[in-house]
C-alpha positions in Angstrom: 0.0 0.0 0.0 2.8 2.3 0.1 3.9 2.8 3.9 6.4 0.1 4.2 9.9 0.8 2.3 10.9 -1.4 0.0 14.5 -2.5 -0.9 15.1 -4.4 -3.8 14.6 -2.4 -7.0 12.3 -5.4 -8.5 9.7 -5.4 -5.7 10.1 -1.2 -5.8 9.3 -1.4 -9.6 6.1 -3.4 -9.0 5.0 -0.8 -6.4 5.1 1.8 -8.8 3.8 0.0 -11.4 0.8 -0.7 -9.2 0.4 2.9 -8.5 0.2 3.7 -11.5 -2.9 1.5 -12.5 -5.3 4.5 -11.3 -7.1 5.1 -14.7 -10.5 6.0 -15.3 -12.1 2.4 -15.9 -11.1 1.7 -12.0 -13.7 3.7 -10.7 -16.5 2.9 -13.0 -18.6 0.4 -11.4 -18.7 2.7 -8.6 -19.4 5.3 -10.5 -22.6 3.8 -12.1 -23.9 2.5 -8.7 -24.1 5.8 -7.1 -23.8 9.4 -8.9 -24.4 11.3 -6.1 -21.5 11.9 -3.8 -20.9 10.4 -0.3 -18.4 10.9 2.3 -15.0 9.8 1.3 -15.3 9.3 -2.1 -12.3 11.3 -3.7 -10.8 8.0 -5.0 -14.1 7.2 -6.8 -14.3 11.0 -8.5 -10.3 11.1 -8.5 -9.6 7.8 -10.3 -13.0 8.7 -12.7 -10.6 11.8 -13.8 -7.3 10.0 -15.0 -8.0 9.2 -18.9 -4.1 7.8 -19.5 -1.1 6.5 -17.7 2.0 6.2 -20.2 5.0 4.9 -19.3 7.9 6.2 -21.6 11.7 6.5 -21.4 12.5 10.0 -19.6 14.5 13.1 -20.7 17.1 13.3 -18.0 16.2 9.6 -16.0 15.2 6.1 -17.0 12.5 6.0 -16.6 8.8 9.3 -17.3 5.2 8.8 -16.2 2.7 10.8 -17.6 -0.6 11.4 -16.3 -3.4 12.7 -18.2 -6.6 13.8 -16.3 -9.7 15.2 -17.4 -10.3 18.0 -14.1 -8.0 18.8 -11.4 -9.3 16.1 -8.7 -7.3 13.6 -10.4 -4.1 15.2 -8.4 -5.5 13.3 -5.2 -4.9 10.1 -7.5 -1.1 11.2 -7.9 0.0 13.1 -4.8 -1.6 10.6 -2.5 -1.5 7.0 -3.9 1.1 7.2 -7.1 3.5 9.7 -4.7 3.4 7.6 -2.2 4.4 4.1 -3.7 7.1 6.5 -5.4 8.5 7.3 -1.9 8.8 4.4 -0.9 10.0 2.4 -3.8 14.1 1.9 -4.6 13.2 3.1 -8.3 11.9 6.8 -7.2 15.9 8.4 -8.0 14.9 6.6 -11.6 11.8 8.2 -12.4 10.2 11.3 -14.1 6.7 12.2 -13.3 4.8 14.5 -14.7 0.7 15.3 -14.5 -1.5 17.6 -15.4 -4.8 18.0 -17.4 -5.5 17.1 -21.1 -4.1 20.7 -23.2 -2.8 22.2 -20.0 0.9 22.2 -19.2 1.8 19.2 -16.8 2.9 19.5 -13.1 6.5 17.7 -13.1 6.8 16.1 -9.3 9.8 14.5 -9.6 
């Protein structure tokens, strides 16, 4: 879940890519139950906001991910789940990451 370190680099690399499975078909079963909002559901309107993950070779590391959201609230979906895999994963000093909303400029984070 992204509170204990990890130390191999192979373990680390699955944590990220884990965090990075936060697109928009995560949330839609939830989504069609319910359209009105409830207490705690920022993951549900957060993860129904991230339209693309890519994973590409960076500029100056190994390794860029780019988020693509539709509205701001997708932010929670990268500062507080993908952030925090990041932090504790081995791989963090290898990545890029970059986010922001489709034709806007994205946020780089790392």
């Amino acid at each position: 879940m992204g509170t204990t370190r990890i130390h191999s680099l192979e373990a680390g690399l699955i944590l990220v890519g884990d965090g990075c499975d936060m697109t928009k078909g995560r949330a839609r079963i939830s989504m069609v139950l319910s359209d009105r909002p409830h207490v705690g559901d920022i993951h549900k309107y957060s993860a129904n906001a991230i339209l693309r993950v890519r994973i590409l070779p960076g500029d100056q590391k190994p390794m860029r991910i780019d988020v693509e959201m539709e509205a701001d609230v997708g932010f929670f979906q990268v500062e507080e789940v993908l952030m925090q895999k990041l932090s504790m994963s081995p791989a963090q000093s290898l990545v890029e990451l970059y986010a922001g909303a489709s034709g806007q400029e994205r946020k780089r984070y790392l």
